[in-house]
FIBAPA-777172 format. One record per residue: x, y, z of N, C-alpha, C in turn; residue in one letter. Coordinates in steps of 0.2 Angstrom, whole numbers, plus 5000, padded with zeros to 4 digits. Example, Ala and Ser with C-alpha at 12.3 -4.5 7.8 and 13.67 -1.06 7.14 Angstrom:
BEGIN
506649725039506249785039506649845039a 506449895035506849955036506450005039s 
END
This chain:
BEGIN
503845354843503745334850504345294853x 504745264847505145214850505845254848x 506445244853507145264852507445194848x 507945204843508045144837508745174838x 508945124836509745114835509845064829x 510645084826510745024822511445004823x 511344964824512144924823512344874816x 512944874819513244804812513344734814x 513344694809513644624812514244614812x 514544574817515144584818515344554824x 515744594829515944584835515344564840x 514544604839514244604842513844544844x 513844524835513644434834514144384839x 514544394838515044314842514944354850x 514844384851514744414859514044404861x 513444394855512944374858512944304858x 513244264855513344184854513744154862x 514044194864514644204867514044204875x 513744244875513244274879512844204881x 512444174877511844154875512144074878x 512844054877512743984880513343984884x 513444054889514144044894513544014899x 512944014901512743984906512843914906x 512843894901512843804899513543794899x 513843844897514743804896515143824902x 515043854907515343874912515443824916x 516043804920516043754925515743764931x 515643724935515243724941515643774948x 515543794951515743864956515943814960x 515643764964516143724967515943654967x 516243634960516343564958516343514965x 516543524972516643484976516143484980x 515843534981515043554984514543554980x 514243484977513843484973513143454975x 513543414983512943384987512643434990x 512843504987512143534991511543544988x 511643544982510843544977510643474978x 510743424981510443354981509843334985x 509243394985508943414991508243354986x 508043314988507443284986506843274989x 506943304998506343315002505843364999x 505143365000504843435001504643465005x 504643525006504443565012503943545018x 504243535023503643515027503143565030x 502343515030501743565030501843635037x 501643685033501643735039502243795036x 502743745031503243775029502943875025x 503443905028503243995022503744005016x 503244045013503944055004504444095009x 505044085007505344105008506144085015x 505644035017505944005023506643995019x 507443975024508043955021507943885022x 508043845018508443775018509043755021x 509443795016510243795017510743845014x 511043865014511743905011512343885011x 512643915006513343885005513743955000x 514543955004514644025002514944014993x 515144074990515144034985516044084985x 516344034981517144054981517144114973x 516844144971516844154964516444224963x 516344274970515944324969516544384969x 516044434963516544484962517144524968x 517844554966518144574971517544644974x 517544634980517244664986516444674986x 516344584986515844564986515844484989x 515344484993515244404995514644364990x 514644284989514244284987513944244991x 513244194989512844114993512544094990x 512444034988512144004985511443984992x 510943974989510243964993509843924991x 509543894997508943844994508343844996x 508043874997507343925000506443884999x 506143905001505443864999505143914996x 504943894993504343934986503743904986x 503143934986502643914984502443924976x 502443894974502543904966502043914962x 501443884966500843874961500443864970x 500043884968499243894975499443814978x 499643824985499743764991500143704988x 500443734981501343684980501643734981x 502143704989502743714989503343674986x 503843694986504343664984504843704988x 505643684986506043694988506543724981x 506743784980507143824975507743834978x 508243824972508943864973508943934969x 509543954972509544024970510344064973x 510444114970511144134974510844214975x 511444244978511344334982512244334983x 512244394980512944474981512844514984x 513244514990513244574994513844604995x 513744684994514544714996514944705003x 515444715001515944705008515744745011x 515644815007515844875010515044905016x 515344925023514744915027514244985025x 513544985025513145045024512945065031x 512745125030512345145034511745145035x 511245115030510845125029510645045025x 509745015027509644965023509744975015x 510044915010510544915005509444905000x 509544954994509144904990509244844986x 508744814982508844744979508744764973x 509144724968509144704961508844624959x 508444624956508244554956508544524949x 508744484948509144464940508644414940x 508244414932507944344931508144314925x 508344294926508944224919508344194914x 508944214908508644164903508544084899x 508544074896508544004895509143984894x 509343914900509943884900509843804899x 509343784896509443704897509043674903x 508643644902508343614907508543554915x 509243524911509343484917509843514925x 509643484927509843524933510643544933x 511043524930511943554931511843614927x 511243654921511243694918510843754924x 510943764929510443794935510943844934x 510943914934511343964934511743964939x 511443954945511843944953512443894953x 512343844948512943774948513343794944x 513343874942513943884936514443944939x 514843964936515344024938514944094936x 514844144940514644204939515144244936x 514844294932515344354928514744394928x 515044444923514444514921514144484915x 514344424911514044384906513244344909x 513544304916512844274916512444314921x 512744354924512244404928512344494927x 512144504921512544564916512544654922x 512944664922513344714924513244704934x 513444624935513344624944513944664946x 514544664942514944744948514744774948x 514644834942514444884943513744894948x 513144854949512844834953512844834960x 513344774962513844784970514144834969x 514644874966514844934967514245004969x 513844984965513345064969512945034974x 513044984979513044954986512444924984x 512144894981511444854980511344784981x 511044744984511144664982510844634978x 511144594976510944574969510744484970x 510044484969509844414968509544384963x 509644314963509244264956509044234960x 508344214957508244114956508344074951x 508344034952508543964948507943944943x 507243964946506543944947506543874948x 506043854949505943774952506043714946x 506643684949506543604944507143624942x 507543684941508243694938508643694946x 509143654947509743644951509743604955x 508843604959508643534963508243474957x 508043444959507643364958507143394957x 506943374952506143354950506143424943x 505543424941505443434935505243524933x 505543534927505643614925505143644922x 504943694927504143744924504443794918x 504643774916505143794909504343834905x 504643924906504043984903503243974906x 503343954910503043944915502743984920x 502744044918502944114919502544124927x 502044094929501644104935502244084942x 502344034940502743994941503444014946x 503944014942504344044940504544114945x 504044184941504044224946503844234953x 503244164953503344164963504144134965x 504444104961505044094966505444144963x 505444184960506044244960505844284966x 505144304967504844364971504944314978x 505044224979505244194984505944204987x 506444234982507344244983507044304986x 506644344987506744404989506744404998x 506144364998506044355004506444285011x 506844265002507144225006508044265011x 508044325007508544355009508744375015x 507844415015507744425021507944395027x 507844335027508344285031508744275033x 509244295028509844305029510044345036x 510644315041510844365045511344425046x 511144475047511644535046511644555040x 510944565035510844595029510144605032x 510444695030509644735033509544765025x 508844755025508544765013508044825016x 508044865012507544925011506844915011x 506944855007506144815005505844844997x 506344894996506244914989506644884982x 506644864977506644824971506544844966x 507244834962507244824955507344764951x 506844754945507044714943507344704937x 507644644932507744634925507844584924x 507644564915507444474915507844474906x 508044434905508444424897507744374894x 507644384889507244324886506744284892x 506844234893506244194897506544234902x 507044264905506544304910506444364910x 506244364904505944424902505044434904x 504744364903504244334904504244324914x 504644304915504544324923504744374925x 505244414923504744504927504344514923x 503944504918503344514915502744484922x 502744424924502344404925502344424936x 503144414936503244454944502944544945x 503044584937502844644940501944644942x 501644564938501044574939500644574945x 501144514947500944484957501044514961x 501544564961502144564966501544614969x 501244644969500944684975500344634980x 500144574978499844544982500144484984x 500644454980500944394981501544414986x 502044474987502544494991502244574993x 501944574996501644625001502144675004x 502844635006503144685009503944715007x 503644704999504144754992503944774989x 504044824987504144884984504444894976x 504144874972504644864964504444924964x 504944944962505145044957505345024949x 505244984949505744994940505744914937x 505644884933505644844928506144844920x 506544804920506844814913506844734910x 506844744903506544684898507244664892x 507544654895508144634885507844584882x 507644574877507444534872507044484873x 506244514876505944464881505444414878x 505444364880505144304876504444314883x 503944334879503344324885502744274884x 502444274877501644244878502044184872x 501744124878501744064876501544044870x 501044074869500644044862500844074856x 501144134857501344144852501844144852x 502344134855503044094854503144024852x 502543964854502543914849502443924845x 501943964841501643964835502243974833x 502444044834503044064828503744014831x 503943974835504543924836504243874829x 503743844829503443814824503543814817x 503743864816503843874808504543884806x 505143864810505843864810505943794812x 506343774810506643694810507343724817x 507543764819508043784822507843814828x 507043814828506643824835506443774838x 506543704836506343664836506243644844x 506843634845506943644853506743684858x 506643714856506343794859505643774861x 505243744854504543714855504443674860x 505043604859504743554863505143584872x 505543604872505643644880504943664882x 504543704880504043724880503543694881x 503443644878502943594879503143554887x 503643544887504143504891503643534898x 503843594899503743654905502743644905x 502443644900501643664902501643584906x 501843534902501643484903501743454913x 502343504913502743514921502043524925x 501743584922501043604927500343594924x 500543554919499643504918499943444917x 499843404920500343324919499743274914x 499143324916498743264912498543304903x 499143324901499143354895499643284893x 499343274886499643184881500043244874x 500543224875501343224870501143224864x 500743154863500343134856499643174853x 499743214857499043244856499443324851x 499843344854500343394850500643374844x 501143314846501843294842501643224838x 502043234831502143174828502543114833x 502643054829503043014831503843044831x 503843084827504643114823504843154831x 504143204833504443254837504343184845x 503943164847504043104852504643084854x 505143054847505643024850506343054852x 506143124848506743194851506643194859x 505943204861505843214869506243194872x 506743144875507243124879507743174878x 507943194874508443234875508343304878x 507743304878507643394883507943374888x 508043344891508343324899508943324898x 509443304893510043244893510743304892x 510443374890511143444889510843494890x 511343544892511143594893510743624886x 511043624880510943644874510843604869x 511043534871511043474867510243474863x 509943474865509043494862508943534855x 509243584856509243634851509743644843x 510243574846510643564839510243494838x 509843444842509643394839509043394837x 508543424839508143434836507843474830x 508343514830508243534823508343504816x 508343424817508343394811507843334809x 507343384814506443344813506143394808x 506043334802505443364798504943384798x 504743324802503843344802503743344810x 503843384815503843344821503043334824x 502643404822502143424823501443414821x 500743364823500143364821499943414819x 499643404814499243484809498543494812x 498443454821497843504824498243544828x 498843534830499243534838499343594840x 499043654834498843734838498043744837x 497743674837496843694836496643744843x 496343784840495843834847495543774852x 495343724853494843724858495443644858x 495943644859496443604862496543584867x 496843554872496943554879497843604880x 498143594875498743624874498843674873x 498343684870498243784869497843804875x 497343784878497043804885497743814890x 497943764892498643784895499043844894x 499143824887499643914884499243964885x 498543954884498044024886497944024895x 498143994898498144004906498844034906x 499344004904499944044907500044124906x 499644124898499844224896499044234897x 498544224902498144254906498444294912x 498644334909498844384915499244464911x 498944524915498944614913499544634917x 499844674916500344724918499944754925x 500144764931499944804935499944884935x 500244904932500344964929500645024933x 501044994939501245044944501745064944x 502345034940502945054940503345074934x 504045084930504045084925504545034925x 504145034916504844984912505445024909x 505944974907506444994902506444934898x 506244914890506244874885506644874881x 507144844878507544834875507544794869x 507444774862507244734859507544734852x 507844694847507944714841507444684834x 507444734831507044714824507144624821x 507744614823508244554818507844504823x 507644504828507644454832507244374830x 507744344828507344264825507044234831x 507044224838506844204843505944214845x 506244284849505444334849505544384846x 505044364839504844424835504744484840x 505044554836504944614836504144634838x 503744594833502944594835502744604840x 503144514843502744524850502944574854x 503544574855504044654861503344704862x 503244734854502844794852502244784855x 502044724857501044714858501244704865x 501844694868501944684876502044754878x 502444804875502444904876501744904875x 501244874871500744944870500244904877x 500244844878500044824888500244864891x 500844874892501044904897500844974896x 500945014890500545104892499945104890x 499445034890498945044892498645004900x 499144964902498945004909499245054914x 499545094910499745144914500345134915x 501045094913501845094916502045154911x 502445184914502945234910503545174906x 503545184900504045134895504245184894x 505045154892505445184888505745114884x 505745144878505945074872506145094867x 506845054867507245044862507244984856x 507245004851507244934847508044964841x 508344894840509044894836508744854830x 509144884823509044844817509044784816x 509844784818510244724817510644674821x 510444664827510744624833510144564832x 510544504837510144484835509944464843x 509444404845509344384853509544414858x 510244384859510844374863511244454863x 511244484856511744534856511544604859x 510744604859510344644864510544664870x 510844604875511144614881511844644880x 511944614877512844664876512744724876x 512444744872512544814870511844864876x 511244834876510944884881511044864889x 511444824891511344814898511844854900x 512544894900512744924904512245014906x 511844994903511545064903511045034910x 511044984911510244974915510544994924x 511044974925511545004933511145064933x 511245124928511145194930510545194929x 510045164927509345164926508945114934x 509245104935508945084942509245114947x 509745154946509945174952509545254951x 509345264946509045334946508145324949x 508045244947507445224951507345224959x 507845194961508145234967507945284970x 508445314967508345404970507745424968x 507145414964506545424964506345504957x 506945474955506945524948506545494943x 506045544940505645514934505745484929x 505345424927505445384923505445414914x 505945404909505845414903505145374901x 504845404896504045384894503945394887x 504045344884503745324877503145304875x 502745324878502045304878501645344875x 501245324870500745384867500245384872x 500145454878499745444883499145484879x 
END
C-alpha cells in the first residue's frame, strides 16, 4: 500500500536539527518595525474573518517576489474573533490570469510571541520550497494562528482553531489590492501543522465557501491530541511537548485546573512555556515525576478537551500527499498510519510515503522538494496518485 524509502543517518540528521529550530534562531525580518505586532485591541463588533488590520512590506522576500506581513481578523472559535498575523509571496512577474494559492502551515516554533514565523527571516527552510513555489507563479500564504506574533494567548494544537485562522489568511488576501486569486488552493502543514490542514481540509467547505482545496500534503504530521500526550508522556525529552500542549487546551477551556494534570514538579516548569522559543523543551526535560497517575483518566476534564479537539473526520473530497518516517520519536508512525486509513475511508485519494531512518525534522528535507510539482499537477487537474486499498 505504502511507497517506503530508506535513508542514512548522517547529513540528513544535522539538516533536520537544523530544519526544526531555524524558525526560533532566525532573527527578526525587520527588527525596527516590530511595533506592528503590538496590536492588543479586538476586532470591533460587526468585524468579518478576514478583514485587513494592517500591512507592512517585508525587506527579505525571495528575488522576484514581493513579500507582507499581515494582521487580519479571524474568527477562531464560534463569535471569538480575534486579530492574527500572517505573511503572503507574490511574484513580480505580471500574469494574465488570476494566480493560485499555496497555503503553508508551520510547525511548532515556541510559544512566545518573537517565535511567530512572520517576526523571523523567510528561506526555503522556514517555508520549504517558497521559490520554487513563486517561480511557477503562485502565492504563497501562512498564518501565525492566533496568540503567536500578537498579545494574548497560544491555541498551541488547537487544531479547530488554528485552522480557521489559516483558512482566515486566505480570505484576508483577498484584500489585498491588485492581487487577483483563482479561489483555488493548495495546502501543506509540517507537524502541528500537519494537524491544521488536517483539521482546515475538514472545514474548509463550509467555513470558506468561496475556496476550492485541490490537494493536501502532510510531512511528519502531529494530529490527535490525545494520543500525542499520552505517548509525549512516556519520554522525559517530550516533556515540553506535553505541557505546550496542555498550555494550548487550557488557551480554549480556561476553566481546566493545571493541578488536576500535573505534579508540583511539572507546575513549577509551567512559567517557562512562555519565557523561549525552545527554552521549554531543554528545561523541562529534567522533571521526574511531572505527571498525576489519574491525569489521562477517561472521564477527566483534560481528556474531554483532548476528545473535543480530535472530534473531527476528513471531508473526503480532495487528495492528500503524506509523508512520514518509521524512526519518528515525536509522532509515532502509528498515528500517521490511523490518520491514511481516515482519510481512504472517507474517500481522499492518498499517496504515502514512509522512511526507515529519518527522523521528525529530516522528513521535510528530503520530501518537500517533490511537493512544488505535486501541486502544481493539482492545478492543472491531473489525477491524484492513490495508495488506498479501495
Amino acid at each position: 500500500m505504502w511507497g517506503r524509502r530508506r535513508m542514512r543517518f548522517g547529513a540528513a540528521v544535522l539538516m533536520t536539527l537544523a530544519f526544526a529550530l531555524t524558525a526560533c534562531q532566525t532573527e527578526q525580518a525587520s527588527p525596527e518595525t516590530t511595533e506592528f505586532w503590538d496590536v492588543h485591541e479586538t476586532p470591533d463588533s460587526g468585524a468579518k474573518s478576514g478583514e485587513i488590520h494592517s500591512t507592512q512590506q517585508r525587506d527579505d522576500a525571495p528575488d522576484g517576489a514581493q513579500g507582507w506581513n499581515i494582521i487580519y481578523v479571524s474568527e477562531i472559535l464560534d463569535d471569538t474573533y480575534q486579530y492574527v498575523s500572517g505573511e503572503v509571496y507574490v511574484p513580480d512577474e505580471p500574469s494574465d490570469q488570476p494566480r493560485d494559492v499555496v497555503l503553508w502551515n508551520h510547525q511548532t516554533t515556541g510559544l512566545p510571541d518573537e517565535c511567530a514565523p512572520s517576526r523571523t527571516e523567510v528561506d526555503d527552510t522556514r517555508i520549504p520550497e517558497l521559490e520554487q513555489l513563486l517561480d511557477d507563479g503562485h502565492i504563497v500564504v501562512a498564518s501565525d494562528y492566533p496568540g503567536q506574533g500578537l498579545p494574548g494567548p497560544v491555541y498551541y494544537m488547537v487544531g479547530q482553531a488554528n485552522a480557521r485562522a489559516s483558512l482566515d489568511a486566505l480570505k484576508a488576501i483577498e484584500q489585498l489590492p491588485n492581487l487577483e486569486m483563482s479561489g483555488r488552493f493548495v495546502q501543506y502543514g509540517f507537524s502541528q501543522g500537519g494537524q491544521t490542514t488536517m483539521h482546515a481540509e475538514a472545514m474548509v467547505e463550509d467555513y470558506a465557501t468561496d475556496f476550492e482545496l485541490l490537494g493536501s500534503a502532510l510531512l511528519s504530521p502531529a494530529v490527535r491530541v490525545q494520543d500525542l500526550t499520552a505517548h509525549a508522556m512516556t519520554d522525559a525529552e517530550l516533556t515540553g511537548f506535553a505541557l505546550s500542549m496542555l498550555s494550548g487546551l487550557k488557551t480554549a477551556n480556561p476553566e481546566l485546573v493545571y493541578e488536576d494534570f500535573l505534579r508540583q514538579e511539572g507546575i513549577a516548569i509551567l512559567p517557562e512555556v512562555d519565557t523561549g522559543c525552545w527554552d521549554i523543551w531543554q528545561v523541562a526535560s529534567s522533571a521526574e515525576d511531572p505527571y498525576r497517575d489519574t491525569a489521562m483518566q477517561e472521564d477527566s476534564d483534560w481528556v474531554a478537551a483532548m476528545d473535543d479537539v480530535d472530534d473531527f473526520e476528513p471531508a473526503g473530497s480532495s487528495p492528500f500527499l503524506v509523508h512520514h518516517s518509521v524512526a519518528d520519536a515525536i509522532a509515532p508512525v502509528e498515528q500517521a498510519r490511523r490518520e491514511v486509513d481516515r482519510l481512504c475511508e472517507a474517500g481522499n485519494a492518498v499517496e504515502y510515503h514512509e522512511y526507515d531512518d529519518l527522523e521528525h525534522g529530516s522528513v521535510v528535507v528530503e520530501a518537500a522538494p517533490s511537493f512544488p510539482a505535486w501541486a502544481q499537477a493539482r492545478f492543472s487537474g491531473k489525477t491524484a496518485m492513490d495508495h488506498c486499498q479501495k
